[in-house]
C-alpha positions as CSV (number, residue, x, y, z in Angstrom):
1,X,0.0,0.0,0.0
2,X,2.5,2.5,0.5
3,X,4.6,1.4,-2.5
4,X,1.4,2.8,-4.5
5,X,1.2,5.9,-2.4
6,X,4.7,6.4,-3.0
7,X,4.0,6.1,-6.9
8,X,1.0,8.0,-7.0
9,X,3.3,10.8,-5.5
10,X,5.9,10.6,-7.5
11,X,3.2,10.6,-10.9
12,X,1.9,13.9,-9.2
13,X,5.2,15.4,-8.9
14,X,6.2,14.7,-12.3
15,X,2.8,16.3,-13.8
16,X,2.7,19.0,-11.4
17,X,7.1,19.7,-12.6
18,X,5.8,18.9,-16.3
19,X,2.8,21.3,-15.8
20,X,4.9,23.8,-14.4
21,X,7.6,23.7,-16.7
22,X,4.9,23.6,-19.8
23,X,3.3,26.8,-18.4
24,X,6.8,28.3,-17.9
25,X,8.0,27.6,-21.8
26,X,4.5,28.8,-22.8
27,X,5.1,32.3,-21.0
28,X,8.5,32.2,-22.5
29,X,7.1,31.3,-26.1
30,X,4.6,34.3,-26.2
31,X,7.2,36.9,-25.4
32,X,8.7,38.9,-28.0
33,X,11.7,36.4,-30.1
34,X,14.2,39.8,-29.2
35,X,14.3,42.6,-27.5
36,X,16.0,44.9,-29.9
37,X,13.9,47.2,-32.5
38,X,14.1,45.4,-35.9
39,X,11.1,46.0,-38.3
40,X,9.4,43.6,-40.2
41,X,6.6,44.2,-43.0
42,X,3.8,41.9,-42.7
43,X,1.4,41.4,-45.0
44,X,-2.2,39.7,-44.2
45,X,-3.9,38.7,-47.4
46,X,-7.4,38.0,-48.3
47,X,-8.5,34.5,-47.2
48,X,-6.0,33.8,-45.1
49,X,-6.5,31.7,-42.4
50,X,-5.6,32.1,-38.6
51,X,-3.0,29.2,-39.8
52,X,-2.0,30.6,-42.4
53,X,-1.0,33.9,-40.4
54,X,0.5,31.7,-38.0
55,X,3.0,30.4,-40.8
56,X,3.9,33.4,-42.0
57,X,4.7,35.3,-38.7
58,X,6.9,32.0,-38.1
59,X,8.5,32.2,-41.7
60,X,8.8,36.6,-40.6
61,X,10.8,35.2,-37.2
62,X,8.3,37.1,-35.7
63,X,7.3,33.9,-32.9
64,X,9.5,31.8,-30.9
65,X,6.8,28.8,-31.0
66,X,4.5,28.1,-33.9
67,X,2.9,25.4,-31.7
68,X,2.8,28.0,-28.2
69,X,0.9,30.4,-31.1
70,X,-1.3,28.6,-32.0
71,X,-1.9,27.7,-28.2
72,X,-1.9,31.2,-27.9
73,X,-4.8,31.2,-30.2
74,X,-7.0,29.0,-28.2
75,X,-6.6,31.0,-24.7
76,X,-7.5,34.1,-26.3
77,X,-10.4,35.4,-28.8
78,X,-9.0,37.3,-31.9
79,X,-11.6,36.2,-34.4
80,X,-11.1,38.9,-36.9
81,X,-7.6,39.5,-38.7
82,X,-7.6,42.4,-40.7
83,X,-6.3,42.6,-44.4
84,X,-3.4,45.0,-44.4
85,X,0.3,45.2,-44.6
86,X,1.5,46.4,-41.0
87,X,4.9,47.6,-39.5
88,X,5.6,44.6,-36.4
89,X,8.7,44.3,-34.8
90,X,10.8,41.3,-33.3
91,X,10.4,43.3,-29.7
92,X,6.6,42.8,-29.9
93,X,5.3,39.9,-27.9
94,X,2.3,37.8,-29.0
95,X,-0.4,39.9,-27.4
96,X,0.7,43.3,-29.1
97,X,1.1,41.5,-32.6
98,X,-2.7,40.2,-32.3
99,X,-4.0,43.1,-30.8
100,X,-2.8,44.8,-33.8
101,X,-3.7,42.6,-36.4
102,X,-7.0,42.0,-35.3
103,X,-8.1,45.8,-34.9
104,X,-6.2,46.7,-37.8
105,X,-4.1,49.4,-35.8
106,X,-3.9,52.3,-37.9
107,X,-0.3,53.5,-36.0
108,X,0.9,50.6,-37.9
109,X,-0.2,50.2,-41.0
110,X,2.4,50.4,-43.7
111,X,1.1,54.0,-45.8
112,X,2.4,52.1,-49.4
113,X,1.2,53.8,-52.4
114,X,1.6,57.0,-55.5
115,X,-0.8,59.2,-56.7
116,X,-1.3,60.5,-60.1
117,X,-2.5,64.1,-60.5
118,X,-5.2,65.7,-62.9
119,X,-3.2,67.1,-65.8
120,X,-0.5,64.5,-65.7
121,X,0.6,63.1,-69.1
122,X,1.2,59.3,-70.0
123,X,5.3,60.0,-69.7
124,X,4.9,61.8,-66.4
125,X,2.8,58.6,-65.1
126,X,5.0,56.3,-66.7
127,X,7.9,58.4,-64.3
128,X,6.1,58.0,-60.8
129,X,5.4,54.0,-61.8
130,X,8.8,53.8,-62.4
131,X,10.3,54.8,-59.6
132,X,7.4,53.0,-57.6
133,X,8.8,49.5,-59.0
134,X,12.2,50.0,-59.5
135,X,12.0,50.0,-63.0
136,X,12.7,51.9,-66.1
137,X,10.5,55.0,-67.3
138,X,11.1,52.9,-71.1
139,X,9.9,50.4,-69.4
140,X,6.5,50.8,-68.4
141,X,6.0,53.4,-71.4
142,X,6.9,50.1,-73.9
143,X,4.6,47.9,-71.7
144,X,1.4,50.3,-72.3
145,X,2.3,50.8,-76.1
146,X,2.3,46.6,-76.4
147,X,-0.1,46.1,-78.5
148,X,-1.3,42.7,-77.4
149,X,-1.7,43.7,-73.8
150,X,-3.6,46.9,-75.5
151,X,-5.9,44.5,-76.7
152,X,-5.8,42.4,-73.5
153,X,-6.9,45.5,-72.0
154,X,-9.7,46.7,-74.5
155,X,-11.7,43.0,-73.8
156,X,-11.3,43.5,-70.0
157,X,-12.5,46.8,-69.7
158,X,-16.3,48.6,-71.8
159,X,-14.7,51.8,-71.8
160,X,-11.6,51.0,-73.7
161,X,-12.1,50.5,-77.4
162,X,-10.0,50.2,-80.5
163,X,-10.0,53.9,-80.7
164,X,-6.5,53.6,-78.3
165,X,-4.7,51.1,-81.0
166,X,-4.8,54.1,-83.1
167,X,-1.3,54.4,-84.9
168,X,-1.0,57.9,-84.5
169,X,-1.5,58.2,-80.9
170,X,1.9,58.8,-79.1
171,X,0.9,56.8,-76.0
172,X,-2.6,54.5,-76.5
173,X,-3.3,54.6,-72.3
174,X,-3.1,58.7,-72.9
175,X,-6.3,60.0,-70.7
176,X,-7.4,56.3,-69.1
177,X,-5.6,56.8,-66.1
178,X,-7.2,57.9,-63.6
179,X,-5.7,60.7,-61.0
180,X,-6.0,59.6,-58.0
181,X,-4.2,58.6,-54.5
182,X,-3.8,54.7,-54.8
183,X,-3.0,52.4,-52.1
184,X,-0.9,49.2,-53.2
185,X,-0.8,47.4,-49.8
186,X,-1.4,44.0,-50.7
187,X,-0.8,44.7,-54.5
188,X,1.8,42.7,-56.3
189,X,4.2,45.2,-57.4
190,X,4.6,44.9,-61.1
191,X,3.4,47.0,-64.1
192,X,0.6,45.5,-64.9
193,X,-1.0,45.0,-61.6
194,X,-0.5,49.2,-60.9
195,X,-1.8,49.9,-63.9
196,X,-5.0,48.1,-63.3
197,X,-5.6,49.6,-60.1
198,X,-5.7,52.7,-62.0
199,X,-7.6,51.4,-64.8
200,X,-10.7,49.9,-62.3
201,X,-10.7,53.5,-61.2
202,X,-11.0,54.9,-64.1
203,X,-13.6,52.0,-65.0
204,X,-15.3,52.9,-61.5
205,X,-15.7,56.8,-62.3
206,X,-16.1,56.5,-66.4
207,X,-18.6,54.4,-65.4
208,X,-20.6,56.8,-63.4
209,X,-20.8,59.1,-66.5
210,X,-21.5,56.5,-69.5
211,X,-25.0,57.3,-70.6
212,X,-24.1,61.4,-70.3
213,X,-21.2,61.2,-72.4
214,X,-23.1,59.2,-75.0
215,X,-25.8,61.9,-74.8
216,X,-22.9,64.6,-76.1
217,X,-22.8,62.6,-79.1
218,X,-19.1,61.8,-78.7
219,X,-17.4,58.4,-78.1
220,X,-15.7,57.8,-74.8
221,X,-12.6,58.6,-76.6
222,X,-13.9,61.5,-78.4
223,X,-15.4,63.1,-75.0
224,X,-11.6,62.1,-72.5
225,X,-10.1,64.6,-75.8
226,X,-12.1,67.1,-75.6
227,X,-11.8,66.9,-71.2
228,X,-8.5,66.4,-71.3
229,X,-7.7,70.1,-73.7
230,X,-10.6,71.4,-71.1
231,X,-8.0,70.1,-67.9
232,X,-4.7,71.3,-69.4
233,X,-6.2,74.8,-70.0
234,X,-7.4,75.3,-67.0
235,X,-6.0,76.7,-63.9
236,X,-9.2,77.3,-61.8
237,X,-12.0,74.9,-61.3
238,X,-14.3,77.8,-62.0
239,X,-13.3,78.4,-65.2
240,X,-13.2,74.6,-66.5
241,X,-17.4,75.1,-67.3
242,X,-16.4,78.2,-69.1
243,X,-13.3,77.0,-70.9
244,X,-15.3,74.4,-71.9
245,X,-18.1,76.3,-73.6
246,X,-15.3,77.9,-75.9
247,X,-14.6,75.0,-76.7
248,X,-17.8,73.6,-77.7
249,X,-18.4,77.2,-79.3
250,X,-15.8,76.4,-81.4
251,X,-16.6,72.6,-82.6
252,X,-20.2,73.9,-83.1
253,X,-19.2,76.3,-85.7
254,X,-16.4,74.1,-87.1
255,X,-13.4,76.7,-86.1
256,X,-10.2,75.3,-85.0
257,X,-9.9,74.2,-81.1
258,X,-6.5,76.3,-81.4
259,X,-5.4,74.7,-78.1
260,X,-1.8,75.6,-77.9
261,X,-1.7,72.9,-75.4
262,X,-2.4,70.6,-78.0
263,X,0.7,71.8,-80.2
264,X,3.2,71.7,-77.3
265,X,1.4,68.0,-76.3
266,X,2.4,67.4,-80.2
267,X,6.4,68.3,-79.4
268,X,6.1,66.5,-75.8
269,X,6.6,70.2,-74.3
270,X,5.7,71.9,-71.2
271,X,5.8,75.4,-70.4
272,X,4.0,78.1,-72.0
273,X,5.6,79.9,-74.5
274,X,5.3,78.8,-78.0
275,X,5.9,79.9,-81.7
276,X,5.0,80.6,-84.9
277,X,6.7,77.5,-85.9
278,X,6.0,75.4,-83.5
279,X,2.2,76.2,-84.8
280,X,3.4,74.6,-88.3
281,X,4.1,71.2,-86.8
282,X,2.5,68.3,-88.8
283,X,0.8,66.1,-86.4
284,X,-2.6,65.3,-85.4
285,X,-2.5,67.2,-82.1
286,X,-2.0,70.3,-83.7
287,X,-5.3,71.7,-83.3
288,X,-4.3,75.2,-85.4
289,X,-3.6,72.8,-88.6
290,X,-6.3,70.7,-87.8
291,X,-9.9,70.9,-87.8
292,X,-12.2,69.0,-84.7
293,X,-10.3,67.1,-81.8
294,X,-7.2,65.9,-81.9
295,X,-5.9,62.4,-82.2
296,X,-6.4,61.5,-78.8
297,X,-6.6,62.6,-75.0
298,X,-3.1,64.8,-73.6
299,X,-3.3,64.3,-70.3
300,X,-5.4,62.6,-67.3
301,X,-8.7,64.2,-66.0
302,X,-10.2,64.4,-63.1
303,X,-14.0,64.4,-62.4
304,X,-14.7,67.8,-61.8
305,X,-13.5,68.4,-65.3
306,X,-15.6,65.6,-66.9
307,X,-18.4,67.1,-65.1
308,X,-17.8,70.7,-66.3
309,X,-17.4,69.3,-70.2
310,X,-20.9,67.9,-69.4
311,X,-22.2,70.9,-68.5
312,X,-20.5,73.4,-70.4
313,X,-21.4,77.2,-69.7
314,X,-23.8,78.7,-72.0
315,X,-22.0,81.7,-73.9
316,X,-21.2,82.7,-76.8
317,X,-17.4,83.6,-76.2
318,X,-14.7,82.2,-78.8
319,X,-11.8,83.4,-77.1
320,X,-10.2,83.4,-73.9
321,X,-6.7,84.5,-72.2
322,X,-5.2,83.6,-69.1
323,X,-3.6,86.3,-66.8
324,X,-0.4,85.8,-64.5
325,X,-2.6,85.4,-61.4
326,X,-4.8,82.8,-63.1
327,X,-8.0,84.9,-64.0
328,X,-9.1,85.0,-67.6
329,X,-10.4,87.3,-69.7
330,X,-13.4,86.2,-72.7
331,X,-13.7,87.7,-75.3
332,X,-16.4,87.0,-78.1
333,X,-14.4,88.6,-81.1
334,X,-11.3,88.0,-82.2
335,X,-10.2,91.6,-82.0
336,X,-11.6,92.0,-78.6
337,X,-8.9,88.6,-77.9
338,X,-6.3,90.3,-79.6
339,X,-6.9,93.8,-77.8
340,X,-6.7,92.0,-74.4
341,X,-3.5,89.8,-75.1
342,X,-1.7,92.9,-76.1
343,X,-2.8,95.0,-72.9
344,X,-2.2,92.1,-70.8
345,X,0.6,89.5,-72.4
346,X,3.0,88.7,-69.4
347,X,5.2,85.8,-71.1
């Protein structure tokens, strides 16, 4: 009899020294892996699993103990992970990595992303991607002139049509990228995966404005032109309806747009000055040689703009000139145009 209370002890000793020295590796295993700062992105993906984040915080050497995490797990109710890509660090122990996962801490979300402004032209874009990816500005701008991934594009997406395989565009994308702030946590980084967050923006906003644009009587392509000369010769918001009406003033009696944003677009230019032979370049952008739109769209627009080519002001102004501070001057004449360039020219 006491040989068994002898073994019965010892059994209890050696659970209660087992149990004890479980629970201690288990508050060991949930502590952070180091206790110097050193940063690791972490990315939590749609459909992933608590296992699956489990495995990748191991594979991050974010946790001492995949088995103690998952134990973790158990003893404690995170039932929500939330998508993201967050800044952790190897000093943070299993509660703080959870806590933050599982509320989706803004403090440590990683802020990844570009943004494209209105006005912004297809080599300016092609610039910010590059430097985004690590790649070459020749680079991207050869991957949106391919013309099988053109036509990739055109099947994927109602508001691109054959209009962008146009040989005499100078870039096909011209005007379908949408300016906006984009986030690419979570977004594989290559070309074609930026460009189509942009392009299910622009497929997102276009959208919204599908059955106006067809009442103008233009094409999509057709109506992102005439926007996009709107947007480039604009410096106010307020003045985009009026600009606008010129515009149309000028397509409704045939007259030449005479955009010299079009012409400089036509040499790849910026800036404002231009001259009497850059007015004589042959190209289908020059809207003093050529009648109607031009080829294409010359830069990105924003919604405002497409709104204010909607909804053109009612006038019967021709002409209009731009002053230093920004304010223009209409004029309905073209002597009353020329009158107020030469009293007010400034470059």
């Amino acid at each position: 009899m006491k040989r068994i209370h002898k073994i019965i002890i010892a059994v209890v000793v050696v659970i209660v020294i087992a149990g004890a020295g479980f629970f201690l590796t288990y508050q060991q295993s949930i502590k952070a892996v180091s206790n110097k700062d050193e940063k690791i992105q972490f990315t939590v993906v749609e459909g992933m699993s608590h296992g699956d984040v489990v495995n990748e915080l191991e594979a991050s050497g974010l946790i001492k103990s995949k088995f103690f995490t998952q134990l973790f797990l158990k003893f404690n109710s995170y039932p929500i992970i939330q998508v993201n890509t967050y800044q952790l660090n190897k000093n943070m122990d299993l509660k703080t990595i959870f806590n933050i996962l599982s509320t989706g801490s803004y403090e440590n979300l990683v802020q990844a992303g570009f943004t494209v402004n209105e006005g912004l032209t297809i080599p300016e874009i092609a610039e910010i991607m590059a430097k985004e990816l690590h790649v070459s500005k020749e680079e991207v701008l050869n991957k949106w002139k391919d013309q099988a991934y053109l036509q990739g594009l055109i099947n994927q997406y109602d508001f691109l049509t054959t209009d962008i395989l146009n040989d005499q565009l100078l870039y096909p994308l011209e005007g379908y990228l949408y300016p906006e702030t984009y986030s690419t946590v979570g977004v594989e980084a290559t070309i074609e995966d930026y460009t189509k967050l942009m392009l299910d923006m622009s497929e997102t906003v276009f959208g919204t404005y599908l059955d106006q644009i067809k009442a103008t009587g233009m094409s999509v392509h057709e109506f992102l032109t005439f926007t996009s000369v709107v947007e480039r010769e604009s410096l106010y918001e307020q003045d985009k309806p009026m600009i606008a009406g010129v515009f149309k003033n000028r397509l409704n009696i045939d007259m030449n747009l005479q955009s010299d944003i079009t012409v400089l677009y036509a040499l790849q230019r910026t800036g404002l000055d231009i001259s009497y032979a850059d007015l004589e370049v042959d190209s289908p952008y020059n809207t003093y040689m050529y009648k109607g739109l031009p080829v294409g769209p010359i830069s990105s627009v924003y919604k405002t703009t497409i709104e204010a080519c909607l909804n053109p002001s009612q006038h019967d102004y021709l002409f209009f000139f731009a002053l230093k501070d920004g304010n223009v001057i209409y004029s309905k004449t073209l002597e009353e145009h020329d009158k107020a360039v030469e009293e007010n020219m400034w470059y």
